[in-house]
N, CA, C and O atoms as a Maestro MAE file, in Angstrom:
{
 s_m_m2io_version
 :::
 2.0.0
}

f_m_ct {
 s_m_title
 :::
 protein
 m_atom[276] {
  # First column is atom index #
  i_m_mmod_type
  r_m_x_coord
  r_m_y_coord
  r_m_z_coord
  i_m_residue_number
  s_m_chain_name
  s_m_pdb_residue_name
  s_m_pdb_atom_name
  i_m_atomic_number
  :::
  1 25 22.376 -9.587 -8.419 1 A "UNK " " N  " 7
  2 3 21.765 -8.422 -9.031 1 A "UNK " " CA " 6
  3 2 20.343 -8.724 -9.506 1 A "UNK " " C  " 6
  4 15 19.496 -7.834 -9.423 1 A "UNK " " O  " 8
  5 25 20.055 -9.829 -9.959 2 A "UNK " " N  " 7
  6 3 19.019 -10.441 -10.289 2 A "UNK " " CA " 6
  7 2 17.672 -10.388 -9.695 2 A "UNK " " C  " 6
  8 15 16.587 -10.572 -10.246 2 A "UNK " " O  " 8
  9 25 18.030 -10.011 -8.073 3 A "UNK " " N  " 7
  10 3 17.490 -10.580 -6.656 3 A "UNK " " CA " 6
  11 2 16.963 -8.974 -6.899 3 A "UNK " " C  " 6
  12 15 15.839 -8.690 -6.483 3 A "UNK " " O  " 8
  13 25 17.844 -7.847 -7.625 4 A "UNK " " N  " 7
  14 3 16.474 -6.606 -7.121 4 A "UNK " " CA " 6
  15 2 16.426 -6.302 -8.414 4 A "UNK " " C  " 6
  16 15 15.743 -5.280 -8.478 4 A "UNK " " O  " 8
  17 25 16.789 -6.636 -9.555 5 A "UNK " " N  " 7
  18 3 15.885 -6.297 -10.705 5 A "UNK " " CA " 6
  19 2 14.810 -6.857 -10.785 5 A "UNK " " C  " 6
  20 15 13.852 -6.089 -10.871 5 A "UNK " " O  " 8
  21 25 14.511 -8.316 -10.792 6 A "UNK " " N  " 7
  22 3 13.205 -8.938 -10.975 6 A "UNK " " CA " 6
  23 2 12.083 -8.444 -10.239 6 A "UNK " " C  " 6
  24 15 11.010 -8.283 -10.821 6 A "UNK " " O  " 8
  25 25 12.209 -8.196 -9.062 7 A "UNK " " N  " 7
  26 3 11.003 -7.883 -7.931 7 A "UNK " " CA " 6
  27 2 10.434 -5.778 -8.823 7 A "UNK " " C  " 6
  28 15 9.397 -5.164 -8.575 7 A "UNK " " O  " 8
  29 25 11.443 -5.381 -9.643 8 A "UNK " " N  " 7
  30 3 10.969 -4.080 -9.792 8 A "UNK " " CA " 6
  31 2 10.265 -4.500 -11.319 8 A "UNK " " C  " 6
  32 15 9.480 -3.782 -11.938 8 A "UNK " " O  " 8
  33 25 10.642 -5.531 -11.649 9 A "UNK " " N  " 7
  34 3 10.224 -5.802 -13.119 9 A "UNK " " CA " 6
  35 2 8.532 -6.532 -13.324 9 A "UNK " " C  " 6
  36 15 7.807 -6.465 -14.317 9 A "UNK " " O  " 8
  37 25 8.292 -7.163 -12.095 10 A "UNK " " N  " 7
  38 3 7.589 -7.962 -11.892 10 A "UNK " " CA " 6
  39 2 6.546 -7.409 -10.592 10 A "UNK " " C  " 6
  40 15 6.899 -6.811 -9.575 10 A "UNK " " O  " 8
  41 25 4.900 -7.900 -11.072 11 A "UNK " " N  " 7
  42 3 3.974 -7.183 -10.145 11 A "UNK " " CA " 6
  43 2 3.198 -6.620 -10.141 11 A "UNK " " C  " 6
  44 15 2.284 -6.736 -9.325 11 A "UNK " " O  " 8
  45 25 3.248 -5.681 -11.156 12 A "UNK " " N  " 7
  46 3 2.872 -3.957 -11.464 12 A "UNK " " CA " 6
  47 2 1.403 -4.251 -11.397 12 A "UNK " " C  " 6
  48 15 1.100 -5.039 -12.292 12 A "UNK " " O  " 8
  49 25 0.165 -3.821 -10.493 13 A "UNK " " N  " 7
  50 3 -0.822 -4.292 -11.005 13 A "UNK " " CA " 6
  51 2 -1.445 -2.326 -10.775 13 A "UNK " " C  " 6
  52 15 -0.833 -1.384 -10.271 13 A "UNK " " O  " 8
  53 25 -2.892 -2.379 -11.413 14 A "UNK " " N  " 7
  54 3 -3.338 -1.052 -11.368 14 A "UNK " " CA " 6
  55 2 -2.845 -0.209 -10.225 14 A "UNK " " C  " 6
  56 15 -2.152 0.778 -10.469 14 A "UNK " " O  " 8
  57 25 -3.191 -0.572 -8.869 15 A "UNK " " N  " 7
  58 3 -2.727 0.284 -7.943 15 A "UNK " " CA " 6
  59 2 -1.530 0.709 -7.476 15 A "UNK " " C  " 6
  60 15 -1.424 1.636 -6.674 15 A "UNK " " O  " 8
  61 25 -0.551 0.050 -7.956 16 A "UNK " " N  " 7
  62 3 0.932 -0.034 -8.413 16 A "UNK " " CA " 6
  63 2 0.871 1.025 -9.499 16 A "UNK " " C  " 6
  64 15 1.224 2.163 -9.193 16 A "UNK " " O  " 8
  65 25 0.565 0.837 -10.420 17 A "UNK " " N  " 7
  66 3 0.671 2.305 -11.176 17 A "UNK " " CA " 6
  67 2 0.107 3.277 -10.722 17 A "UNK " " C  " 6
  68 15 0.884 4.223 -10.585 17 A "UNK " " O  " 8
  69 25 -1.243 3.545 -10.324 18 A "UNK " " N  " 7
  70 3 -1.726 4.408 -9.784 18 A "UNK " " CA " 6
  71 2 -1.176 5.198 -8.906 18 A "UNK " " C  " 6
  72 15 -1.482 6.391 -8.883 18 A "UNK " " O  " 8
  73 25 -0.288 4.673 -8.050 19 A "UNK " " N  " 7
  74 3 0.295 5.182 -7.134 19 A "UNK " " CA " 6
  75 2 1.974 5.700 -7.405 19 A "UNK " " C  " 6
  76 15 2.618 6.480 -6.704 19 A "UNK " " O  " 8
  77 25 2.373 5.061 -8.523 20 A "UNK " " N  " 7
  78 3 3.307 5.784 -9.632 20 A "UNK " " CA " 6
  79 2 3.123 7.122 -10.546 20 A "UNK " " C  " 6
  80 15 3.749 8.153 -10.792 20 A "UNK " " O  " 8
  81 25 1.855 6.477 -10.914 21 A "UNK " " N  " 7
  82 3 1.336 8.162 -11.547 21 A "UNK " " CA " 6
  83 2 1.286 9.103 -10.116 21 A "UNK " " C  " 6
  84 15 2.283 9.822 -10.172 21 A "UNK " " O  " 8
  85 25 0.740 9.310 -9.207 22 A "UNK " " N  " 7
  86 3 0.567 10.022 -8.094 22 A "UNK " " CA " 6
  87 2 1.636 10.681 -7.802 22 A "UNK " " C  " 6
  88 15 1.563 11.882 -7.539 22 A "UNK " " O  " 8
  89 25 2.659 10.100 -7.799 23 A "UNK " " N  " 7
  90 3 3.745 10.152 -6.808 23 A "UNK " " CA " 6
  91 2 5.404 10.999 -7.791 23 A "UNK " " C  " 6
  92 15 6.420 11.602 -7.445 23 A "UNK " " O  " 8
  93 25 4.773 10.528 -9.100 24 A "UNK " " N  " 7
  94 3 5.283 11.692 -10.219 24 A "UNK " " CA " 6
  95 2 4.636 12.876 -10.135 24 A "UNK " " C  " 6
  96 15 5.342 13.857 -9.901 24 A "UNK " " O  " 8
  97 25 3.251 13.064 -10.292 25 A "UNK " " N  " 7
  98 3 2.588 14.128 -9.946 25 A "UNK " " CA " 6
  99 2 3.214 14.888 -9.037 25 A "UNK " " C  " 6
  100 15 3.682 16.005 -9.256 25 A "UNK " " O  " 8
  101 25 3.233 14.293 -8.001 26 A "UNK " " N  " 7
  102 3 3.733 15.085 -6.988 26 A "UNK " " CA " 6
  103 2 5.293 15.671 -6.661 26 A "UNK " " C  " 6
  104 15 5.638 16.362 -5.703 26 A "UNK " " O  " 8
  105 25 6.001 15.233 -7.624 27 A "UNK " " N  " 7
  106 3 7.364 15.549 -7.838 27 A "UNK " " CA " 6
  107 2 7.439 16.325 -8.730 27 A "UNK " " C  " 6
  108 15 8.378 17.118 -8.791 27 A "UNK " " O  " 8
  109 25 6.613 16.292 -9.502 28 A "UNK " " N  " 7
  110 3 7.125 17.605 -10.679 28 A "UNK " " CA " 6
  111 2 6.172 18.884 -9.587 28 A "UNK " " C  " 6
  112 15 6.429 20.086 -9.659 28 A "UNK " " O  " 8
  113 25 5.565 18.560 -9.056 29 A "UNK " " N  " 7
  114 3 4.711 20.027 -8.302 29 A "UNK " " CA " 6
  115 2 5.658 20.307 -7.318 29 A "UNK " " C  " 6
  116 15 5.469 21.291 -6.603 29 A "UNK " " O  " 8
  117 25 6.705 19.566 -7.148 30 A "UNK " " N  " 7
  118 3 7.637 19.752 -5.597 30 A "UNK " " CA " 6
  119 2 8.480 20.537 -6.745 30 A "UNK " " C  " 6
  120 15 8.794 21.702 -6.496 30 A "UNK " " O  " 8
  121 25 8.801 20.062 -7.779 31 A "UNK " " N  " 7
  122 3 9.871 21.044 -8.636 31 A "UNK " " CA " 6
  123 2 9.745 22.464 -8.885 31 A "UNK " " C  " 6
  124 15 10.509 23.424 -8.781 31 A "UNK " " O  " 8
  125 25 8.309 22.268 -9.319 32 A "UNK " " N  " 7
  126 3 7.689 23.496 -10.241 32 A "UNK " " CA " 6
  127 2 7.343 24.421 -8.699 32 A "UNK " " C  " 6
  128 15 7.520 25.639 -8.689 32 A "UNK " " O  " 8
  129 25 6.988 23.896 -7.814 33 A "UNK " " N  " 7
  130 3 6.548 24.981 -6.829 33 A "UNK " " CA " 6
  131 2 8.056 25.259 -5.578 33 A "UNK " " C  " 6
  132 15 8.024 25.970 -4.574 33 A "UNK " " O  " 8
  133 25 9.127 24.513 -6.045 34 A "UNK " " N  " 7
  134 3 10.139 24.775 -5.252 34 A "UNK " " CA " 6
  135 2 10.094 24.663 -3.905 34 A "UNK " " C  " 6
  136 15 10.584 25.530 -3.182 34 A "UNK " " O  " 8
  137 25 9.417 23.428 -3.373 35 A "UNK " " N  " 7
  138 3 8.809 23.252 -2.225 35 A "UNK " " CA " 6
  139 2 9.820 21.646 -1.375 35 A "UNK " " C  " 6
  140 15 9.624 20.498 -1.775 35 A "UNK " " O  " 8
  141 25 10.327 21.819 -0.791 36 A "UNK " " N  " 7
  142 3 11.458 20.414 -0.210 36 A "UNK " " CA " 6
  143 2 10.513 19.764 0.208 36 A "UNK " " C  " 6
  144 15 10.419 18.594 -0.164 36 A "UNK " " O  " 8
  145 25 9.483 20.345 1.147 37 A "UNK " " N  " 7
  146 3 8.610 19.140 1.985 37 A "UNK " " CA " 6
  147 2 7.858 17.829 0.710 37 A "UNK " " C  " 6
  148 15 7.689 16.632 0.478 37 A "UNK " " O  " 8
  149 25 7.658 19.103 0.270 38 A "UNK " " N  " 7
  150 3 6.776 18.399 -0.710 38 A "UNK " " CA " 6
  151 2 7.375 16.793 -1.566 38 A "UNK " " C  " 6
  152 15 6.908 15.677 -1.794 38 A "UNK " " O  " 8
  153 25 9.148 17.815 -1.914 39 A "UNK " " N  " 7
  154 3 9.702 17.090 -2.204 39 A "UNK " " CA " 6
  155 2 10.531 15.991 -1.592 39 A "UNK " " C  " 6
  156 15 11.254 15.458 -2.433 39 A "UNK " " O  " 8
  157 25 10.608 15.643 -0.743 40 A "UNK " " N  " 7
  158 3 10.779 14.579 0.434 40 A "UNK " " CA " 6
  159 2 9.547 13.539 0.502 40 A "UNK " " C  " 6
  160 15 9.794 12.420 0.952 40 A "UNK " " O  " 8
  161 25 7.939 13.909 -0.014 41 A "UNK " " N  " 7
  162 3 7.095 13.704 0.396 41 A "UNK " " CA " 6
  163 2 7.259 12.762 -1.308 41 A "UNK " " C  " 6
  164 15 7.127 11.543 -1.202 41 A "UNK " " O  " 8
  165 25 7.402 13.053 -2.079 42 A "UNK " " N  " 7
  166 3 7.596 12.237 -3.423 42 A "UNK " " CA " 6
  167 2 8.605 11.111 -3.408 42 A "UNK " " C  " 6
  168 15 8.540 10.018 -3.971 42 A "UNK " " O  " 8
  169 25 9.971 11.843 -2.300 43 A "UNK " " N  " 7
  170 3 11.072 10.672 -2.644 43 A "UNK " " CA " 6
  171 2 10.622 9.524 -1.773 43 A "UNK " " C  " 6
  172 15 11.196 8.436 -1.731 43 A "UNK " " O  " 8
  173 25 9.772 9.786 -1.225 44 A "UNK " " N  " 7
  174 3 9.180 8.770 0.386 44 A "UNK " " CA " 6
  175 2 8.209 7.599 -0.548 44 A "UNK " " C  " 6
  176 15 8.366 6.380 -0.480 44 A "UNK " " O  " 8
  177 25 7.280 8.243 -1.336 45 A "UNK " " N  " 7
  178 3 6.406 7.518 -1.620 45 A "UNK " " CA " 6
  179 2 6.722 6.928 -3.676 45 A "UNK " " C  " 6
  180 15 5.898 6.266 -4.307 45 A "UNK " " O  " 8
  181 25 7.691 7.284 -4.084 46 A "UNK " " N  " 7
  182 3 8.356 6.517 -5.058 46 A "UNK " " CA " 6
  183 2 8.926 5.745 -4.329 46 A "UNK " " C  " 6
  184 15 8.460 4.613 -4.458 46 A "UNK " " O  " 8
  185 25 9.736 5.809 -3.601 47 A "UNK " " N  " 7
  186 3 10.682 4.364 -2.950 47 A "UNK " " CA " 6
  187 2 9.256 3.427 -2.667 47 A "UNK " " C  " 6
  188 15 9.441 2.254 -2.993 47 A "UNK " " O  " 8
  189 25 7.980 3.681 -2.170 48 A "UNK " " N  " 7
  190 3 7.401 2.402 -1.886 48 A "UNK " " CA " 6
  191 2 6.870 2.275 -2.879 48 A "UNK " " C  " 6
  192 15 6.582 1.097 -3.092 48 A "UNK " " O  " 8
  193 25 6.558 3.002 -3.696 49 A "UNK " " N  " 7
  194 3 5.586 2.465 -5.362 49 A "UNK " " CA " 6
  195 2 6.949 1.431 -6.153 49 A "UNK " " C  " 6
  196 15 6.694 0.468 -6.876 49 A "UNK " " O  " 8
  197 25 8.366 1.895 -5.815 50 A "UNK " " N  " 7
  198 3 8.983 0.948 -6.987 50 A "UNK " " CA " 6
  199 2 9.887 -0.182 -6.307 50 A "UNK " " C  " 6
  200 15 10.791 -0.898 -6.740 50 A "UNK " " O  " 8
  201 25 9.193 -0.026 -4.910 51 A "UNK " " N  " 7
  202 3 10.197 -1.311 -4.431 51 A "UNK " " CA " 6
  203 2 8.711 -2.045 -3.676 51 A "UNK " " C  " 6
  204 15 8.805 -2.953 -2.850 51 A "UNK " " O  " 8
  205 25 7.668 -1.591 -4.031 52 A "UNK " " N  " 7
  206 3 6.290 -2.280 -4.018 52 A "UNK " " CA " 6
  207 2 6.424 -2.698 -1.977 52 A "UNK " " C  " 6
  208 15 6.683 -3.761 -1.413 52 A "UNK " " O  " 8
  209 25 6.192 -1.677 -1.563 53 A "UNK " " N  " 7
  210 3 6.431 -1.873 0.400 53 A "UNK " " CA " 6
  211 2 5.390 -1.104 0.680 53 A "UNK " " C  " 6
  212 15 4.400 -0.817 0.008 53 A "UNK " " O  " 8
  213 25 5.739 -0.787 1.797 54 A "UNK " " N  " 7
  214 3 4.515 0.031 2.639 54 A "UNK " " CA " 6
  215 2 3.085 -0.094 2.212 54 A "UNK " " C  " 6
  216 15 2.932 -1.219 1.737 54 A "UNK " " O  " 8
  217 25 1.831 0.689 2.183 55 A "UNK " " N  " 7
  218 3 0.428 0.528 1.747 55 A "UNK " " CA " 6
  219 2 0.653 0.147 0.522 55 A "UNK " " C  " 6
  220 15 -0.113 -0.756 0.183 55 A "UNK " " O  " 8
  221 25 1.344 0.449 -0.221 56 A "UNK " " N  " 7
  222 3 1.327 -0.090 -1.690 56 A "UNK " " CA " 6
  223 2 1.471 -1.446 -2.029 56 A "UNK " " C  " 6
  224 15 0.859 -1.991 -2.948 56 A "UNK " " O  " 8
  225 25 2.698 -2.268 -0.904 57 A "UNK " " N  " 7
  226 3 3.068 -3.481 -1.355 57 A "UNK " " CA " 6
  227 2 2.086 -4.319 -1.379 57 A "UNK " " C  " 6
  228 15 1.025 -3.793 -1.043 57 A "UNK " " O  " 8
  229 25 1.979 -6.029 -1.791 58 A "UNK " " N  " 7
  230 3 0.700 -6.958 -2.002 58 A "UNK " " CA " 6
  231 2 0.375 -7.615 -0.180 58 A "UNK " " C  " 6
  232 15 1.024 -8.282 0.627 58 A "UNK " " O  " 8
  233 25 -0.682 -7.106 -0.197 59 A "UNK " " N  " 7
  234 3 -1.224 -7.292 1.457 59 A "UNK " " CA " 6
  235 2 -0.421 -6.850 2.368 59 A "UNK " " C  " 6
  236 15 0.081 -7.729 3.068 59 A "UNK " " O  " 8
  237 25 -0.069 -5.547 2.643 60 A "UNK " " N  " 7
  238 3 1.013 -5.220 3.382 60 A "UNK " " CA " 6
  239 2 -0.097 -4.400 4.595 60 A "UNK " " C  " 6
  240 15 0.481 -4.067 5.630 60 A "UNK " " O  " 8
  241 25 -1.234 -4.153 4.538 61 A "UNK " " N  " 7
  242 3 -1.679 -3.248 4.993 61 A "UNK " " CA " 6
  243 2 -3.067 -4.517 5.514 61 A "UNK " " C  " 6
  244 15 -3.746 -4.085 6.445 61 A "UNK " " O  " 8
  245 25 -3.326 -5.408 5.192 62 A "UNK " " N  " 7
  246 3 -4.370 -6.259 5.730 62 A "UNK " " CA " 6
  247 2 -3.895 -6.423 7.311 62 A "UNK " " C  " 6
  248 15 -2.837 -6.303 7.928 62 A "UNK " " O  " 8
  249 25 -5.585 -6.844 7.694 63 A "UNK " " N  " 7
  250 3 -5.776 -6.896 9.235 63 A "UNK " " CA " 6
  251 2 -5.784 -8.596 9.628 63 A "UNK " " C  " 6
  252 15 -6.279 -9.496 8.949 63 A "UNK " " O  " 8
  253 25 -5.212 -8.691 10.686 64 A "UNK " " N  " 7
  254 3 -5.098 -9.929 11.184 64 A "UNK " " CA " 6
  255 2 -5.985 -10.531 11.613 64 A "UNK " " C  " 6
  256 15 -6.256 -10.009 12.695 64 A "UNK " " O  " 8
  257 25 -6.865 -11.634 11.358 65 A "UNK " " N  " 7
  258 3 -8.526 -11.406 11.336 65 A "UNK " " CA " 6
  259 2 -8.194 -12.997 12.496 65 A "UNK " " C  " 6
  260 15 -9.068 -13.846 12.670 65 A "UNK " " O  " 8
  261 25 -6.877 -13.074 13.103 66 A "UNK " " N  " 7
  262 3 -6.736 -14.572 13.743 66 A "UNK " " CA " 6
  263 2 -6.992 -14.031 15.353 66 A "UNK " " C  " 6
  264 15 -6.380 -13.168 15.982 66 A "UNK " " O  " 8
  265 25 -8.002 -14.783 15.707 67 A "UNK " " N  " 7
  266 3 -8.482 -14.704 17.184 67 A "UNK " " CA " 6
  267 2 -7.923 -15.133 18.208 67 A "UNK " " C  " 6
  268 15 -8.178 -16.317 18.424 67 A "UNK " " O  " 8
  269 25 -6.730 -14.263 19.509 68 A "UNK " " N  " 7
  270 3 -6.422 -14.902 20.473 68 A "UNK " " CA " 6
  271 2 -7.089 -15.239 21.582 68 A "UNK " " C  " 6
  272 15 -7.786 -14.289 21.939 68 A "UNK " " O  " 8
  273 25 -7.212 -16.383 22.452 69 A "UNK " " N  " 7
  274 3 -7.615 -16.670 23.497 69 A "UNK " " CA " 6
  275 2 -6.953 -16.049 24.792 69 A "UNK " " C  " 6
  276 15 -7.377 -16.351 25.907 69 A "UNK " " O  " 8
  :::
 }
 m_bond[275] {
  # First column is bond index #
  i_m_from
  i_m_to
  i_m_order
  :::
  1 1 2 1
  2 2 3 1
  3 3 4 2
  4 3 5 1
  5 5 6 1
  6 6 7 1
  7 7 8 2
  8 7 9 1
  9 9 10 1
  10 10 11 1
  11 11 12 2
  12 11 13 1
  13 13 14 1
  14 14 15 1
  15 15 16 2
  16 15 17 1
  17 17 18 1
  18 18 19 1
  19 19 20 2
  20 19 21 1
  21 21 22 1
  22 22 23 1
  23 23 24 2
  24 23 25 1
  25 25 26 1
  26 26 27 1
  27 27 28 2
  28 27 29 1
  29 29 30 1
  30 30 31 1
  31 31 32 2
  32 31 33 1
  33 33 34 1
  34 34 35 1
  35 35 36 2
  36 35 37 1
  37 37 38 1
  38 38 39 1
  39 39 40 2
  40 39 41 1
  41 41 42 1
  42 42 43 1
  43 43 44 2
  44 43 45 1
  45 45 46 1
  46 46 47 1
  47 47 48 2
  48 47 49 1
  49 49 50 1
  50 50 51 1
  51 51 52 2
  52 51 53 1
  53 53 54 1
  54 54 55 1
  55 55 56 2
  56 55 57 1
  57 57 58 1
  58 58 59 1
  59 59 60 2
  60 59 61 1
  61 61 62 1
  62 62 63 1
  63 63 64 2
  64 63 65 1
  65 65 66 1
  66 66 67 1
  67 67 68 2
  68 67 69 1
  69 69 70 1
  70 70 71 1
  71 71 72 2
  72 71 73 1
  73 73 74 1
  74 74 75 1
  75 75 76 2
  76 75 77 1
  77 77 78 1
  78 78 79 1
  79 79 80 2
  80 79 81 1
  81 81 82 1
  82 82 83 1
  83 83 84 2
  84 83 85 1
  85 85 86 1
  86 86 87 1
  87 87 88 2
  88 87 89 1
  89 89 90 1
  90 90 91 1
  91 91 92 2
  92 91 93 1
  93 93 94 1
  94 94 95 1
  95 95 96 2
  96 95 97 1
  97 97 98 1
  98 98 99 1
  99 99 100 2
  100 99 101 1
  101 101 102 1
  102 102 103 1
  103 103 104 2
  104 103 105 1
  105 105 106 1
  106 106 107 1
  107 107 108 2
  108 107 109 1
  109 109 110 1
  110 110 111 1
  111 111 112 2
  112 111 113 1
  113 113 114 1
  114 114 115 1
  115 115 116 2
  116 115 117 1
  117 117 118 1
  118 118 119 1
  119 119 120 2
  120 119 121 1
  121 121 122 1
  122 122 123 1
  123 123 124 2
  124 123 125 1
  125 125 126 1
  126 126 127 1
  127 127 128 2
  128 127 129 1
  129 129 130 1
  130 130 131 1
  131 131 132 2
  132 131 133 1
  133 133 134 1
  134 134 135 1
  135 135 136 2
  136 135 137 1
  137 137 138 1
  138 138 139 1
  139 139 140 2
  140 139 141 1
  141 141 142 1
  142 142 143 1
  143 143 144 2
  144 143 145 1
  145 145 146 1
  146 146 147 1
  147 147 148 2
  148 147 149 1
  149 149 150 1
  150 150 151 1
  151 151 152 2
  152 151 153 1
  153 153 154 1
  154 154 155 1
  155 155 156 2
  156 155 157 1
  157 157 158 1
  158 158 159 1
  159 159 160 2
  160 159 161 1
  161 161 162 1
  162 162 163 1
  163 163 164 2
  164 163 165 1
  165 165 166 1
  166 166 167 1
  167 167 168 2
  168 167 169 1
  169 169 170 1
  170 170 171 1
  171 171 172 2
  172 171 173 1
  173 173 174 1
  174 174 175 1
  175 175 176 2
  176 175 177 1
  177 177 178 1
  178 178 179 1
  179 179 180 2
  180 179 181 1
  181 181 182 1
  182 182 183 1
  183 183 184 2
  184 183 185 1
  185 185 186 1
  186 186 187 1
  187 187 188 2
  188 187 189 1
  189 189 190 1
  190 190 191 1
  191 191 192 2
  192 191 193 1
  193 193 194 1
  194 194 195 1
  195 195 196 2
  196 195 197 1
  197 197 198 1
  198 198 199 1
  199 199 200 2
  200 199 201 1
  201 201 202 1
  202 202 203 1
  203 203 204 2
  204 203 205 1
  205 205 206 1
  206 206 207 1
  207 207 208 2
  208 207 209 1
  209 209 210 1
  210 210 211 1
  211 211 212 2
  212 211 213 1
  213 213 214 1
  214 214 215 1
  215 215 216 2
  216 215 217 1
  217 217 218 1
  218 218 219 1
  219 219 220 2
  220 219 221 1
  221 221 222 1
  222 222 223 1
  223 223 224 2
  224 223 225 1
  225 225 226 1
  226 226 227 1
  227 227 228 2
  228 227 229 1
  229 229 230 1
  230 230 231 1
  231 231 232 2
  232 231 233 1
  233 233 234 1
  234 234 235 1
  235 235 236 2
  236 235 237 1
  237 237 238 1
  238 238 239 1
  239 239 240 2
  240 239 241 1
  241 241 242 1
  242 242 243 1
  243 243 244 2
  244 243 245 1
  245 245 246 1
  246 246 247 1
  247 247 248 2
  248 247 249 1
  249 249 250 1
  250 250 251 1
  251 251 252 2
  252 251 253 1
  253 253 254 1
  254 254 255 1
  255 255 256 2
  256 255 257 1
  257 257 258 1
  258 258 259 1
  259 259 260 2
  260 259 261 1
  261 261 262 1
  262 262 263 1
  263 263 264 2
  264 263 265 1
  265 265 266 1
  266 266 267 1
  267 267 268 2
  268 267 269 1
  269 269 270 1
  270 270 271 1
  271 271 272 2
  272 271 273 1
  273 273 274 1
  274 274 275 1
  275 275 276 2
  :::
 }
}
C-alpha cells in the first residue's frame, strides 16, 4: 500500500499544482454547466495531475536529443 501512497504524497512541485488547480477548475465548470465531455475531460487530466504521468509527470514529455547513425 505504501508503493501508491508515497508517490501521491511526494513530488508536488509548482506545475504539479498548477495543473491541479486547472483541472478542479474544470470540474466544477463540467458540474455547474452540466456538460459530460467536459466532464470526462477533468477525470482524464486529474488522474495525470495525481498520479504525476502524462505531460505533467517529471520529464515525461522531453525529446530524445541521442543521435542515430
Amino acid at each position: 500500500m505504501d508503493r501508491f501512497i508515497i508517490p501521491l504524497k511526494t513530488g508536488w512541485t509548482l506545475r504539479r499544482f498548477i495543473g491541479f488547480a486547472i483541472a478542479l477548475f474544470i470540474s466544477i465548470q463540467s458540474i455547474l454547466l452540466w456538460d459530460p465531455v467536459l466532464g470526462l475531460l477533468s477525470i482524464v487530466f486529474l488522474f495525470q495531475v495525481i498520479t504525476n504521468t502524462g505531460c505533467l509527470g517529471s520529464q515525461s514529455c522531453t525529446v530524445n536529443n541521442t543521435k542515430f547513425n
